[in-house]
N, C-alpha and C positions, 0 to 999 in steps of 0.2 A: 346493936345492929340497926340497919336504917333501910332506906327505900333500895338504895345504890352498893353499901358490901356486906355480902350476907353468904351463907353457908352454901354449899354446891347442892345437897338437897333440899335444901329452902329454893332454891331457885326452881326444882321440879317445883315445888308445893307452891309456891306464888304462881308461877305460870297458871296454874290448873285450878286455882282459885280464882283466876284473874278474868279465867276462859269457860268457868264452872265446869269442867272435864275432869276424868279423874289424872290418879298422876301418871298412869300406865300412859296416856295420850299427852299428857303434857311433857313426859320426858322422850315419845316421837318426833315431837315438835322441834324441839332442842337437840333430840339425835342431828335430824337431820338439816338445821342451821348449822350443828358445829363439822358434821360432814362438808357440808358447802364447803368453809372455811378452811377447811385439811385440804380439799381440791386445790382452794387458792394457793392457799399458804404452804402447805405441806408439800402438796406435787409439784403443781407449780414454780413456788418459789422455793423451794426446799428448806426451809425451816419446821422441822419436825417438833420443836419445844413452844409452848405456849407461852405468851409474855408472860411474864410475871408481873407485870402491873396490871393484868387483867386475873390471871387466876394465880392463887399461890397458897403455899403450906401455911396454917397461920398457928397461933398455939390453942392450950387446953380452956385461956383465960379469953382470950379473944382474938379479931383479926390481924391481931402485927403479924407480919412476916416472923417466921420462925428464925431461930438464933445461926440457926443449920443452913448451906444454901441450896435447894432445889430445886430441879428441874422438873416442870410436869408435862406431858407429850400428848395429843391427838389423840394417839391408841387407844390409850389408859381411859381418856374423858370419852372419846367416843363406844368404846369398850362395856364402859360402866351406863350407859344413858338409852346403849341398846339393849341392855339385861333387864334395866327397869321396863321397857315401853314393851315387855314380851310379857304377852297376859298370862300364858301355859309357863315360863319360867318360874320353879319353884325352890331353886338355889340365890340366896341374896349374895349379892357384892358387895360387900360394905371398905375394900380400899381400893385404893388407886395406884400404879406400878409408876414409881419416879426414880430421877436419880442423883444420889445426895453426892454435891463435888466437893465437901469435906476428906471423904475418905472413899471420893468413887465408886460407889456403890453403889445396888439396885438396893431401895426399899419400896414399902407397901404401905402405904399411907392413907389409914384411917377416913373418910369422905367428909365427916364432921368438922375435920381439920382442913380442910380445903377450901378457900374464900376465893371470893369473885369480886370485880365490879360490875354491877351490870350495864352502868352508863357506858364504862369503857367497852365494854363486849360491843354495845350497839356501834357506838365509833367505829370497831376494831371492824367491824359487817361493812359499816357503807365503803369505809374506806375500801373495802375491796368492790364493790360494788355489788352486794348483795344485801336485799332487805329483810331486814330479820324480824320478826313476832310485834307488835305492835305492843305487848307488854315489857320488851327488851327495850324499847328506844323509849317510852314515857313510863314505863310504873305502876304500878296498885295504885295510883294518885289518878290514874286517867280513866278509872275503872268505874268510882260518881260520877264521872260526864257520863260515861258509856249507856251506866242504868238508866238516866235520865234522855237518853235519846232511841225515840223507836227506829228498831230494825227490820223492816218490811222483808228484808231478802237471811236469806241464810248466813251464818256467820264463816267466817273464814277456814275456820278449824272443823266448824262440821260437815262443809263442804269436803275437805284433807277427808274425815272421818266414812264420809258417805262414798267416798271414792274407794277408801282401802277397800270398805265392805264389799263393794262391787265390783273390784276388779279382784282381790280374792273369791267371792263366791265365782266369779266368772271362770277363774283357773281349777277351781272345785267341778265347775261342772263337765271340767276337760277332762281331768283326772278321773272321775266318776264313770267316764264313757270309756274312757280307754280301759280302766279295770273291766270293763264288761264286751271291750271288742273280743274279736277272731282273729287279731294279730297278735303274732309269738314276742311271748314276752321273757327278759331276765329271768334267772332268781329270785334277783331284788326285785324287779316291777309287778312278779308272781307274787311275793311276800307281804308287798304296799298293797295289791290288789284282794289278797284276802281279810287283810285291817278294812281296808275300804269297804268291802260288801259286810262286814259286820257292822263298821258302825251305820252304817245303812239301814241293817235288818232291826235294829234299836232303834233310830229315828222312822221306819215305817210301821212296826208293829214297838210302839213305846211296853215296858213294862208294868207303869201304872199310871193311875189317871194324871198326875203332877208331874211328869217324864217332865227335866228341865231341857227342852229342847235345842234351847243356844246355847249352851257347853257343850252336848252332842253333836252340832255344826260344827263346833269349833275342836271337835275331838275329832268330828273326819276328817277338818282342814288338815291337822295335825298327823293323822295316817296318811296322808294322799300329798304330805310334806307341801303343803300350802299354806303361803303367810297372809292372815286376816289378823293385824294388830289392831285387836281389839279384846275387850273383855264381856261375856255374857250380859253383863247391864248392859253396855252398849250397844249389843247385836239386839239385844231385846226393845232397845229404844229406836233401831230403825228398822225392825222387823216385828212390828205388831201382831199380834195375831189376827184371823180373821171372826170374825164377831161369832161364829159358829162351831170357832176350834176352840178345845179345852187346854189349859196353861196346862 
């Protein structure tokens, strides 16, 4: 393996090594470049199969293409990249849905088996006119410049990062009001609205001194069906405490 064809979850794990993130955020990053690319390519231009000189089956031993011939699709990769970047997801994906034109068929193919280039990925970006991750067009190689030059302003990703949080908490605190107005509600928005004011009554009266408060944010997200993709570390890195509240 090398800088340029490497495994489909190596590429979550490089990115996120590359951007010190974890992989939950480095596989957002990459959801939502390879959504870009379905817009173009897919809608757009309707080709729903991803080249295979950029991603492809490869074998147990290493990246050659597989003996087999197959097709991989948007869906599948996009599918599987939104499952990682979901911090509350506690079902793994471990294949990917293609279709072998041997014998026609759908298979499920293992992710481990799944190779990329990433040179070409960055190509396959501008060409469409879309610029993708600064670790997709140069590498883990641009990564010693990076350390070695100071960054005065916020990095790219934490900005991405800083954003979810707050337009998440911002749609939390819509949800939150509305569980609590005098207009008539569903069933369902009855049913979300009694999840909401419990995990509420948790996060205002905690049950012990250690209450881990940012999974409890992120468990009313999760009642009041608000996406804040992120994970507790991360909520707790941009949401400090104040020097007089107890962790």
């Amino acid at each position: 393996m090398n800088d340029d064809v490497m495994r489909l979850p190596d590429l979550v794990k490089e990115c996120a090594s590359y951007y010190e993130i974890d992989d939950q955020e480095a596989a957002h990053i990459l959801y939502e470049l390879i959504k870009k690319l379905s817009l173009e390519y897919s809608v757009r231009q309707g080709k729903v199969a991803l080249p295979n000189h950029i991603f492809w089956v490869g074998r147990v031993d290493g990246p050659r293409q597989s003996i087999r011939a197959y097709k991989l699709f948007f869906e599948g990769l996009i599918g599987y990249l939104d499952l990682l970047s979901d911090p509350l997801s506690i079902a793994g994906k471990h294949t990917i849905n293609s279709f072998c034109e041997n014998d026609s068929s759908p298979k499920d193919i293992p992710v481990n088996l799944i190779y990329l280039s990433r040179i070409s990925l960055g190509e396959w970006a501008l060409n469409a006119g879309i610029e993708p991750p600064t670790y997709i067009l140069h590498g883990s190689a641009a990564k010693r410049t990076k350390k070695n030059e100071k960054e005065p302003t916020l990095k790219e990703n934490e900005l991405a990062t800083i954003s979810r949080i707050t337009n998440g908490l911002f749609d939390l605190i819509k949800a939150v009001a509305k569980a609590h107005s005098e207009v008539p509600l569903s069933k369902l928005e009855k049913d979300r609205a009694r999840e909401i004011k419990r995990s509420l009554s948790l996060i205002n009266n905690p049950p012990r001194d250690n209450f881990d408060r940012y999974s409890a944010v992120l468990l009313l997200a999760k009642d009041a069906n608000v996406e804040m993709r992120c994970d507790p570390k991360t909520l707790r890195k941009y949401m400090r405490p104040k020097t007089n509240d107890k962790e």
